[in-house]
N, C-alpha and C positions, 0 to 999 in steps of 0.2 A: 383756556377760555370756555366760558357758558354759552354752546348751541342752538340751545331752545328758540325757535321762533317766538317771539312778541306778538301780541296783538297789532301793533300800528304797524312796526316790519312789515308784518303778512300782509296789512291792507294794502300799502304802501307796491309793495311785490305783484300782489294782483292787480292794483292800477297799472302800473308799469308793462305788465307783460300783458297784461288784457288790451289796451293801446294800440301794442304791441304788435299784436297778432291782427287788429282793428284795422289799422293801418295797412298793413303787408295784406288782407284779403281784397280790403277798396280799391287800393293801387292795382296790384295784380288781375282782380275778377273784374273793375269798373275803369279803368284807370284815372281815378281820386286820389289825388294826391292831399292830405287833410294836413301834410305840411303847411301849406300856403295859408291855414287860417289858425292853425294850433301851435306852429312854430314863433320864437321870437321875432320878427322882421325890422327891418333897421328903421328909424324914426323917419327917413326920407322912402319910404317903399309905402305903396296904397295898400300891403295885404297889413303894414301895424296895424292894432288895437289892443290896448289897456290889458288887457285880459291874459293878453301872449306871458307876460312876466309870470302869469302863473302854471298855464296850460305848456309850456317849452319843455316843463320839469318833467312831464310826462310821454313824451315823445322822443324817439329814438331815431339814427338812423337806420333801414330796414332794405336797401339797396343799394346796390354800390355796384357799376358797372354790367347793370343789368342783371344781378344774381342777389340772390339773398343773401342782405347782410345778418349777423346775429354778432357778433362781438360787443359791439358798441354796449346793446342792453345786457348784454353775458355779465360785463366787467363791471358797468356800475349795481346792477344787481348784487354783483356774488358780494363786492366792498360791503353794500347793504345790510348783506344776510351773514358779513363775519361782524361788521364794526357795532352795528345800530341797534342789536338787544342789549347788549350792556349800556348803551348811554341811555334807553328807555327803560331799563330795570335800574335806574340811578336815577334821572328826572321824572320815569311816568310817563304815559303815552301822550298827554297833552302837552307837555312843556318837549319833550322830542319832536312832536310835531310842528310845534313850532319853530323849533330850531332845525328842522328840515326847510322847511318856507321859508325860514327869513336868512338862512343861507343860498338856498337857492335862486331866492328871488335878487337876493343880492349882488349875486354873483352876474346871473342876467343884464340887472341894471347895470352895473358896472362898467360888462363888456356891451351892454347898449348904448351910455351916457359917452364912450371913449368913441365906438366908431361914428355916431354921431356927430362930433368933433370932427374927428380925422376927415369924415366926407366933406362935411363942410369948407374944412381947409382945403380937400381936392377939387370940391367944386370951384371955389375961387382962384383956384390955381390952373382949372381947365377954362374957365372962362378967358383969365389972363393970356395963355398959351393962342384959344382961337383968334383972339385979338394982337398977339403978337407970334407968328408961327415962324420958328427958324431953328437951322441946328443948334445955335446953343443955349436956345428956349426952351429946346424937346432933352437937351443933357439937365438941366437944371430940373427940369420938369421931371425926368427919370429918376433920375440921383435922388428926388424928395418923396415921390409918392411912388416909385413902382420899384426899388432897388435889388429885389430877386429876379431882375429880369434885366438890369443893367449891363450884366457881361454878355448876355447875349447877344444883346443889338448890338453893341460896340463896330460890327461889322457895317449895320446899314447906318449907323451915325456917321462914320468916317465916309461913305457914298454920300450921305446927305451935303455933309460936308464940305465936300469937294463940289456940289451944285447946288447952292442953296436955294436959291427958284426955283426949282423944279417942283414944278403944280402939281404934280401927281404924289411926290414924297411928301410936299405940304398938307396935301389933302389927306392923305394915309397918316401921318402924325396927329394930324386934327381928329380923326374916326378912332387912333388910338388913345388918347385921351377922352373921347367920348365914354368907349367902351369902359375902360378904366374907374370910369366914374357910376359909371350903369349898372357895372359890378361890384364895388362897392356898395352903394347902395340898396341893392336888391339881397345884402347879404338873409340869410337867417341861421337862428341854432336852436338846437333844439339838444335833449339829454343833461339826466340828471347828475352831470358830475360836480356843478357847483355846490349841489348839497351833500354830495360824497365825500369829496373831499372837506368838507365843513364837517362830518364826521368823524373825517380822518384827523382832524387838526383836533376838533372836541374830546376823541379817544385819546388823542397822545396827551392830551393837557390831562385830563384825569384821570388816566392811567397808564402814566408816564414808564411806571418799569415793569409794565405786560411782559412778559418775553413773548412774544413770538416766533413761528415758526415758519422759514422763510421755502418755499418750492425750490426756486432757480436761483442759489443751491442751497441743497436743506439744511441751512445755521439755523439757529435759536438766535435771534436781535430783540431787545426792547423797544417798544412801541415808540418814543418818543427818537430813537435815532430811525426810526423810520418814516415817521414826520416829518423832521429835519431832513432825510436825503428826498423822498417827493416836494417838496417846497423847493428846494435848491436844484433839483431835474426841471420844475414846472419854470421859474426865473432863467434855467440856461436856455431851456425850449423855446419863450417867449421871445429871448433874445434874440436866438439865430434860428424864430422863424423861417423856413422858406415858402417859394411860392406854390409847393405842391404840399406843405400842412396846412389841412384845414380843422385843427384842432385847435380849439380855445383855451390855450395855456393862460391867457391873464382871468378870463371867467373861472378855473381850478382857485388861480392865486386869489383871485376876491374871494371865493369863496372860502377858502381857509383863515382871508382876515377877518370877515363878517365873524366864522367861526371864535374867533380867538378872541374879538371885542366881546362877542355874546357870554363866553363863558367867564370871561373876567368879570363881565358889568354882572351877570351870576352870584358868580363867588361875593361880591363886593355887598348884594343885598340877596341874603340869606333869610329874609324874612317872605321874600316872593315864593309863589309856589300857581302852580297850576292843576 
């Protein structure tokens, strides 16, 4: 593979980590958190606006636990700076560009247009609950919208159970669904991997038998079985989500489809050019 930084790559690179570093000083020196207006936020949350679909691409997480994060921006960079010269010494920095954005952006909407949905159904489904509050309104209620957390309780449903009046367990199930729903929709995401991985799907489509050279452990694999194992990592990930990942495995997968549409509908008119 060809190393050479690109022009867009580069510019691409120093938005990212200019941001970056943007972020992590305001936080730290001001305490500004510029998540709250540059991050995607969920269609139900007062910090949306229009603008987030583009500005989220650019934003990383930059703390975690109180210490500085750096992984986050590490990885979709480095994908960046192996995958993204060759697909811009193939379309040219404008039509890469593009296919940066409208992967990205894709991928956002996606995982925006879905939990959008989903809160919706939880809203309607916490309204139901305060309207009818019992233990097997709060089992039904679990089972559908909080199911990483269903074995835990198992303990106070069987209390509840046994004393279904009970005003104070009433009450506590009602605030937990409250919450439930609060956090939902106050979600946001932020980082560029829906256009990374739209990369990654763009590189293995058009150059399918790359070999590559793998770290952990050093094989040599072709690009396109590596496509094919993150696509089928990101669908198992999705699946058996739990409630301590907070990674956006379906905004990866949208973006790998955007990806795949985009290069197809490509290939198919070869007279387009940017």
């Amino acid at each position: 593979m060809h190393f050479d930084i690109t022009p867009t790559v580069k510019n691409l690179l120093i938005a990212n980590f200019g941001i970056y570093v943007l972020a992590l000083v305001l936080n730290t020196q001001m305490g500004i958190d510029i998540n709250s207006f540059l991050g995607l936020h969920s269609f139900y949350s007062e910090d949306f606006h229009i603008y987030q679909f583009v500005s989220y691409l650019f934003m990383h997480a930059y703390m975690e636990g109180g210490q500085i994060y750096f992984f986050h921006i590490f990885g979709n960079m480095f994908a960046l700076f192996m995958f993204g010269p060759m697909l811009e010494r193939y379309w040219g920095g404008k039509r890469f560009l593009f296919f940066y954005l409208f992967t990205g952006i894709g991928a956002g909407l996606s995982y925006w247009a879905v939990n959008a949905f989903e809160v919706y159904q939880l809203k309607e489904a916490v309204t139901f609950y305060l309207q009818h509050p019992g233990p097997e309104e709060f089992v039904r209620f679990i089972s559908h919208h909080d199911k990483s957390h269903y074995r835990s309780l198992l303990e106070y449903i069987d209390s509840f159970s046994e004393n279904p009046s009970n005003l104070v367990k009433i009450e506590e199930t009602k605030q937990y669904a409250q919450t439930l729903y609060q956090q939902a929709a106050a979600f946001s995401m932020v980082g560029a991997s829906g256009s990374v991985y739209g990369i990654l799907m763009g590189f293995g489509l058009l150059f399918p038998n790359t070999v590559l050279m793998l770290l952990f452990p050093p094989i040599p694999i072709k690009a396109k079985y590596i496509v094919g194992f993150y696509a089928l990592m990101e669908i198992y990930l999705q699946m058996q989500q739990s409630a301590g990942d907070n990674i956006a495995h379906f905004a990866h997968l949208a973006g790998m489809v955007f990806a795949f549409v985009l290069v197809r509908y490509w290939r198919n008119k070869r007279d387009l050019f940017y």
